[in-house]
Phi, psi and omega in degrees: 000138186283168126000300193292333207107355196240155186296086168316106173274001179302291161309355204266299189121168187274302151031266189290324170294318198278334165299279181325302177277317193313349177287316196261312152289332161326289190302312198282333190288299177283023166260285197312324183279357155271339167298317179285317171313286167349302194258033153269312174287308191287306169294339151338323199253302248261154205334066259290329171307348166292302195302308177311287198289346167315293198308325198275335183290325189308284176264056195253308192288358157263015203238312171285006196223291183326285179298154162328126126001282159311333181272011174073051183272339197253009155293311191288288183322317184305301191301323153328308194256342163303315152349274173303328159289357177306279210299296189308330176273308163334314203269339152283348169285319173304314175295320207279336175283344171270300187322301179313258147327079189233180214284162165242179200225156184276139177320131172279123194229155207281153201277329147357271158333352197281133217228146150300210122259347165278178188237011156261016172246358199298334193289157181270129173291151154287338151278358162258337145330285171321331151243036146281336166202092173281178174279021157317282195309318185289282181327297173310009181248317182288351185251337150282354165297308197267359176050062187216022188285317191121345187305181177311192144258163181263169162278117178300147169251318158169162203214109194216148188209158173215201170288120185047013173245158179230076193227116181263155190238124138226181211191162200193147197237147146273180173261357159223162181072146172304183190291149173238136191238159210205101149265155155223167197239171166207132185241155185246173162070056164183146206284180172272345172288317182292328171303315187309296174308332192264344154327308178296337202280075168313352170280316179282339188250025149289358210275319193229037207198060190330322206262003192235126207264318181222138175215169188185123187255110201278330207217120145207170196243050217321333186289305186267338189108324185324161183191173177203121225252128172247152198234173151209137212219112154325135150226196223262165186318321179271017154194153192314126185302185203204124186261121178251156199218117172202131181270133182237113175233187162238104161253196194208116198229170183336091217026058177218128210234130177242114158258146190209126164220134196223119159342091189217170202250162201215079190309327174309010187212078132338120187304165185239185170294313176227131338283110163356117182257129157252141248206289188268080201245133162230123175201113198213146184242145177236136206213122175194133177282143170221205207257148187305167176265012142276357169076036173238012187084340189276135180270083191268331189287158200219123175282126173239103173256131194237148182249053213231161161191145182246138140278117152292357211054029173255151171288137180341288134288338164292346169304339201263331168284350143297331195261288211297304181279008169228016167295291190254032153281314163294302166329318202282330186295320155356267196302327187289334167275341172279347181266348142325309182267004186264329168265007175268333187277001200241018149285281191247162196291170188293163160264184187297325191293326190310320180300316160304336186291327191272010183232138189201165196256175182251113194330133170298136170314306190320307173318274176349310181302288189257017089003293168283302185292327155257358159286334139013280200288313226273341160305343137292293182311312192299348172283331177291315187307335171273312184322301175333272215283035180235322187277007164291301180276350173312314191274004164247350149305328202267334169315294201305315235265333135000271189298317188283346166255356176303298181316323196281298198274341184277356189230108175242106194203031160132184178265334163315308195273313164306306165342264190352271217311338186287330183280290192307325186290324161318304182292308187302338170283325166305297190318319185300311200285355150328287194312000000 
């Protein structure tokens, strides 16, 4: 090393160049044997439609340049491999359209529940209004509140915040039924009433709610508030808009507003070709005040905990890659737009959906109770859980940072090879301190 800091090879001597490359093939020899095992394996295996397009680049320029005119070579090769290429490209369009696309199967809906087909039967009675959406549906909304359903656990997803918004994400695959998500939002300066209404009001969340094109309220219940509800909710160019049928209620237990909304069925609205009826829709809010992130005792700040999951008929991941990159591009929209509608309403009168929004039912003692008994419970476990998962990284930082002085110091092979070791030994000391 020079004067300057930087390493001279000049100096080193043949010795030392030759300790180099051989340092330097030493490293490339399991790149290269994995690169030949690769094309090794992979052409053995590979697909039959590989063998059509070899055959066809091999002989296309004697069959367009070489043959006669006249004896039709390149009609007869052309007709060959359309022939031959037929049945394969069927048979990869078929698979890559069950992957893309795949069937989703229709919601099982209870016989209760069963709508007539004539059309002096499409209006919905009151007593049939009443099981489409039960405290059945609340309780199974209230056990993902309490993470006491029995499912997986979730995956944090991202944690993102702006001015007077707060929000966290997560998600979670079952072993049936689609992926399910879970936020929760904290909004500042604003009641639990006013979310509410503005959750409800389809007319105002076309405003700011890009993806949804069309609403219409078909059935409603002055008693209970329920209602049924049609959405036709935009999506991207390579697939078909997506139609919804959705049942709506409210219930309420000391201003704390549970909303539940679900997919449910309705013969006056026939599935179409366009737009794709989705069937298995659960998407539902628990609104409530809690105390501001200024730490003043007041409960001016307002909790939105959400529940949702959809089939789209999308492949899986890309539903999850779709969901993850416009989530909180939609979230963000949220606070500017609820302080529009919060100084619009004390213009002009509610709309209709809003109006529905004031009439909601009252939460069951029972619920409520083990409710309680179990956030309880579930307030202990997570402190053990946190304990776990903190003497967890502890010991795998002192692990990671362990191993990066072992490495650094413990391995001796040319000067190449100390470089490597020192850049690996390096990351891996950031990573312990991550932790």
């Amino acid at each position: 090393m020079d004067a300057s800091g930087k390493v001279n090879f000049l100096l080193w001597g043949t010795p030392a160049v030759l300790e180099t490359a051989a340092d330097v093939m030493v490293c490339l020899v399991p790149i290269w044997v994995a690169i030949t095992v690769g094309l090794v394996v992979g052409w053995s295996w590979k697909p039959r439609w590989a063998s059509f397009i070899l055959l066809g680049i091999r002989s296309r320029p004697r069959l367009l340049w070489q043959a006669p005119p006249g004896l039709g070579g390149r009609r007869f090769w052309l007709a060959v491999t359309a022939v031959s290429a037929y049945p394969i490209l069927k048979e990869a369009w078929t698979k890559f359209r069950k992957w893309m696309w795949p069937l989703v199967q229709a919601a099982e809906f209870p016989p209760s529940s069963d709508l007539s087909v004539p059309s002096s039967q499409y209006e919905v009675t009151d007593n049939k209004k009443k099981t489409l959406i039960t405290d059945e549906d609340l309780s199974s909304f209230m056990k993902q509140l309490d993470e006491t359903d029995g499912g997986p656990a979730w995956q944090l997803m991202m944690h993102r915040s702006a001015t007077n918004i707060n929000y966290q994400a997560w998600r979670r695959d079952p072993e049936m039924g689609p992926t399910e998500y879970r936020s929760r939002t904290v909004l500042e300066d604003v009641t639990p009433t006013i979310v509410r209404d503005f959750f409800w009001d389809d007319e105002f969340r076309r405003v700011w709610d890009d993806m949804l094109i069309y609403t219409k309220t078909w059935e409603e219940c002055k008693d209970t508030g329920f209602m049924i509800t049609q959405w036709v909710r935009k999506y991207p160019f390579f697939c078909k808009d997506r139609e919804y049928i959705l049942g709506r209620r409210i219930w309420e237990s000391n201003n704390t507003y549970y909303c539940i909304t679900k997919g449910v069925p309705y013969s006056a609205v026939p599935p179409q070709h366009a737009p794709r009826r989705v069937d298995i829709f659960f998407s539902s809010w628990r609104i409530r005040a809690i105390e501001s992130a200024k730490r003043d005792g007041q409960l001016t700040a307002c909790e939105v905990m959400l529940y949702h999951h959809e089939e789209m008929g999308i492949q899986r991941d890309l539903a999850k890659l779709g969901v993850r990159q416009g989530m909180w591009g939609c979230v963000k929209k949220i606070e500017p737009s609820i302080r529009i509608y919060q100084a619009a309403q004390r213009q002009k009168p509610l709309s209709k959906c809003a109006m529905m929004a004031h009439i909601t039912s009252k939460v069951p003692a029972a619920l409520l109770n083990e409710h309680k008994v179990m956030t309880t419970s579930d307030c202990s476990t997570s402190v053990i859980r946190k304990e776990k998962h903190k003497w967890r990284h502890g010991y795998l930082r002192w692990m990671i940072l362990g191993g990066a002085v072992a490495l650094a110091c413990g391995v001796d092979r040319g000067a190449v090879g100390k470089f490597l070791v020192f850049g690996v030994a390096r990351r891996l000391g950031r990573i312990g301190r991550k932790l």
